[in-house]
C-alpha positions in Angstrom: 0.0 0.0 0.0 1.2 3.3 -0.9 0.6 6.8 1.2 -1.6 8.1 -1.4 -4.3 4.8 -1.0 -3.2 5.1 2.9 -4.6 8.4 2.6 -7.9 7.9 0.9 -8.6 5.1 3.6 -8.0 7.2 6.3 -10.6 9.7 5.5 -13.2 7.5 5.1 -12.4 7.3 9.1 -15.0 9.0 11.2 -13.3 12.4 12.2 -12.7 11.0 16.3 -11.0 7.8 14.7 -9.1 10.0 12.9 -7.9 12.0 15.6 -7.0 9.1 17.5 -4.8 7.9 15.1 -3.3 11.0 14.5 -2.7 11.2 18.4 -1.2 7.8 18.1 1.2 9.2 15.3 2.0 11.5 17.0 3.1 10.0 20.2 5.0 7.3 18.1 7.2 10.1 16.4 8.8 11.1 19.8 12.3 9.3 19.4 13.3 11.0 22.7 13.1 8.7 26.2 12.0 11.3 28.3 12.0 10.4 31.7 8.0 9.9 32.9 8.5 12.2 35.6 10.0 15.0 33.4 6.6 14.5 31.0 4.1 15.1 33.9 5.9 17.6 35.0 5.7 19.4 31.8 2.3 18.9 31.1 0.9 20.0 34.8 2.9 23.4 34.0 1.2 23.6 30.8 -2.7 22.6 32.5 -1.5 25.5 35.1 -0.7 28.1 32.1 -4.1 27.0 30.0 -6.1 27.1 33.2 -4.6 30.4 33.9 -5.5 31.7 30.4 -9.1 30.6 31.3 -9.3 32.6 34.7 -8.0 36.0 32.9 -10.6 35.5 30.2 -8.0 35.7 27.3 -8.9 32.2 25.7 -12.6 32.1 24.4 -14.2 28.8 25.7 -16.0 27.0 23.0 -18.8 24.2 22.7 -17.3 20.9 22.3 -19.7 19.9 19.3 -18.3 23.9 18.0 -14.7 23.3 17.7 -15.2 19.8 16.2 -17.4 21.6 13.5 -14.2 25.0 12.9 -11.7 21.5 13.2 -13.7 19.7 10.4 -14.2 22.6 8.3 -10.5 23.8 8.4 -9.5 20.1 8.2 -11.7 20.0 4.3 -10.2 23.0 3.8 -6.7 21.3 3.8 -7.2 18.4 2.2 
């Protein structure tokens, strides 16, 4: 199978299948053995900064079903 037929199976995924595999790419491209601890810490710092963002009301909170429907449309919009 070439990436071009790889392609055209994957987007006849459903679009939360499709970001799961994309997650799962994702995670699978980090060559680095970062240790566990170093990971949480980084992402608790990054909860703390988003959460922050939230409380000074400089992030607009969206609708779930919302920024599936602006991730699907910018998503047809690049492919």
């Amino acid at each position: 199978m070439d990436i071009s037929e790889l392609r055209k199976d994957i987007q006849q995924l459903p679009v939360h299948q499709r970001a799961g595999l994309a997650h799962w790419i994702m995670r699978n491209l980090d060559e680095s053995d970062g240790d566990e601890n170093e990971i949480d810490a980084a992402w608790r710092r990054e909860i703390r900064s988003r959460l922050a963002e939230i409380k000074e009301g400089s992030v607009r909170m969206v609708p779930s079903e919302e920024m599936w429907k602006e991730f699907q449309n910018d998503y047809e919009k690049a492919g």
